[in-house]
C-alpha positions as CSV (number, residue, x, y, z in Angstrom):
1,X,-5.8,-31.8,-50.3
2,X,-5.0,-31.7,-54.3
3,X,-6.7,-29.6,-56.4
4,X,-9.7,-31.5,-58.4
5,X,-8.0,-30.4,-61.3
6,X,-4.2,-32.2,-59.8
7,X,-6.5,-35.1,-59.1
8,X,-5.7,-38.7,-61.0
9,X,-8.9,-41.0,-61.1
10,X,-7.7,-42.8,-58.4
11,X,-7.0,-40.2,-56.2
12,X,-10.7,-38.9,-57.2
13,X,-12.2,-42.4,-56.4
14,X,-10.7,-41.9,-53.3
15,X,-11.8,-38.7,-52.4
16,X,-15.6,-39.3,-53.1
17,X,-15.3,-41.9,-50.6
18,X,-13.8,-39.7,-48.1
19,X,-16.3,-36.8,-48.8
20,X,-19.1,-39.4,-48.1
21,X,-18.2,-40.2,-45.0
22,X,-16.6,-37.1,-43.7
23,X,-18.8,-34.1,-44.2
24,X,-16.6,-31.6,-42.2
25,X,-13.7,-32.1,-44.1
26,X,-15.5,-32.0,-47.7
27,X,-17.7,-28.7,-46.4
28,X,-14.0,-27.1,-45.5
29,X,-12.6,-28.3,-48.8
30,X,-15.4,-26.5,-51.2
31,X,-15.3,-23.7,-48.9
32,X,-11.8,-23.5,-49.6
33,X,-12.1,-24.0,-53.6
34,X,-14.8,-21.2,-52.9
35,X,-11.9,-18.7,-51.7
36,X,-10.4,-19.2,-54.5
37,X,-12.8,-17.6,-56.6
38,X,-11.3,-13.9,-55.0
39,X,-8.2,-14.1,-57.2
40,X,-10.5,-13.5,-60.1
41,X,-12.3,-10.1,-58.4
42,X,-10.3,-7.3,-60.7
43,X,-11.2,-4.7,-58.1
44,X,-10.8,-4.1,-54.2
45,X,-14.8,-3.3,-54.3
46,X,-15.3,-7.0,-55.8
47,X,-12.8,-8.5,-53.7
48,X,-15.0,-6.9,-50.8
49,X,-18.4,-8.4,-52.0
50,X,-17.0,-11.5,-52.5
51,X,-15.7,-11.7,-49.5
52,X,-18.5,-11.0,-47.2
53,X,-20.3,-12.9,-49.2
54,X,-17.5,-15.9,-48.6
55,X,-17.3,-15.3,-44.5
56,X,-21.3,-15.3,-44.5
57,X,-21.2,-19.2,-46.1
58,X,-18.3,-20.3,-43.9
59,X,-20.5,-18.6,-40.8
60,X,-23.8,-20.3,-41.9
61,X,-21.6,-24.3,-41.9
62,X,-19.5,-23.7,-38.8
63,X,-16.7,-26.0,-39.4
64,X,-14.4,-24.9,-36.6
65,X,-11.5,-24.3,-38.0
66,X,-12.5,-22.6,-40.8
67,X,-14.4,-19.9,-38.8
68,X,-10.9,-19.6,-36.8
69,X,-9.3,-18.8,-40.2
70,X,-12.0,-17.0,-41.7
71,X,-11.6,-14.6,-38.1
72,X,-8.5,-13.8,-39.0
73,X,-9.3,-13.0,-42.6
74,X,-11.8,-10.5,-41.2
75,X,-9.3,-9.1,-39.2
76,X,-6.9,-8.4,-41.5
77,X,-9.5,-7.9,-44.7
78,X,-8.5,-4.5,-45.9
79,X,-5.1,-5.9,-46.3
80,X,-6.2,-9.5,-47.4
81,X,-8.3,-8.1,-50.0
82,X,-5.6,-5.5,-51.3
83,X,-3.0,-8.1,-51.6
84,X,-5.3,-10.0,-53.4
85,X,-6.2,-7.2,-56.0
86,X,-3.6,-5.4,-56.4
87,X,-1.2,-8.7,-56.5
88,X,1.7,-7.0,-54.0
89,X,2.7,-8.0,-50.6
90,X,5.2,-7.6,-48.4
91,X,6.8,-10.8,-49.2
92,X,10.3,-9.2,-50.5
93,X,10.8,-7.6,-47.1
94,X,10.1,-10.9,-45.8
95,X,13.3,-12.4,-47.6
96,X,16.1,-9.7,-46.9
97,X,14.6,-10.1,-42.9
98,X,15.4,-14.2,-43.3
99,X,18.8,-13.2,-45.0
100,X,19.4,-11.2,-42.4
101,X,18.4,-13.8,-39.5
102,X,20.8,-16.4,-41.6
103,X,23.6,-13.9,-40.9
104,X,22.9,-14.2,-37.3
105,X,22.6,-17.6,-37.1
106,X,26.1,-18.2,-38.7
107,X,27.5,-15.7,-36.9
108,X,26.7,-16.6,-33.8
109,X,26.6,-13.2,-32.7
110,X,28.4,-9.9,-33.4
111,X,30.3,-8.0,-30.3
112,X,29.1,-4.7,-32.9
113,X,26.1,-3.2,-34.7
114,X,28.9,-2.3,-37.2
115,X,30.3,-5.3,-37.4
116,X,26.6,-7.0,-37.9
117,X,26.0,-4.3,-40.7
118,X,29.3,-5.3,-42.7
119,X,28.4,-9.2,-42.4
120,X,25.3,-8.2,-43.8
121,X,26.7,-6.4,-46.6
122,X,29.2,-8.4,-47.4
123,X,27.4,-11.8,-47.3
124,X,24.6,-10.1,-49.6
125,X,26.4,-8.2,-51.9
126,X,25.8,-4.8,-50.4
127,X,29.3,-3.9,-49.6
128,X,31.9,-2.1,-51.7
129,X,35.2,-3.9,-52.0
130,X,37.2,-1.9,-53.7
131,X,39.6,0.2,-52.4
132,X,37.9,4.3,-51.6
133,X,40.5,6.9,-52.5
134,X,40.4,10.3,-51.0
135,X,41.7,13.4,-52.1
């Protein structure tokens, strides 16, 4: 689903006539475009209102799968809301572990942890080529 905003005239057109005859799908759409709303809370006590606020309307329509999702927001709503707020996440750990899992795939295995460690370094710029004099 666009944004209404993304949304050519045609595509618009289109959509009317879909929310008209599919009420589940438009109520998890606005409920959706409601969520949004949370990126413009400026503090995690905000984010927090908002948010109950959001899980009590997607309670009170029951659209299935938007309950299941709105579950696990409530699971995880400290976090949810502080990511939110506070605009960090964990997201940079996220890429060194998939640069690391590329390493593995290519590699097709290591015989060493050492060895895995200097692929690692080596393919990601992390290891020191020049040569280490010693006195």
């Amino acid at each position: 689903m666009k944004n209404e905003a993304n949304r050519t005239a045609n595509q618009e057109d289109i959509f009317q006539a879909i929310q008209k005859l599919n009420l589940q799908v438009s109520i998890a759409w606005r409920l959706r475009e409601d969520f949004k709303a949370i990126f413009r809370c400026r503090s995690f006590a905000d984010a927090k209102k908002y948010f109950k606020r959001w899980l009590k309307s997607v309670n009170e329509e029951a659209v299935k799968e938007v309950v299941q999702i709105a579950e696990m927001f409530e699971r995880h709503r400290e976090g949810v809301c502080n990511a939110l707020c506070y605009e960090q996440s964990n997201a940079r750990a996220e890429r060194i572990n998939g640069k690391i899992q590329e390493v593995k795939t290519v590699g097709r295995g290591y015989r060493t942890f050492k060895n895995f460690r200097s692929a690692i370094l080596f393919f990601h710029d992390g290891l020191d080529l020049h040569p280490q004099y010693s006195r």
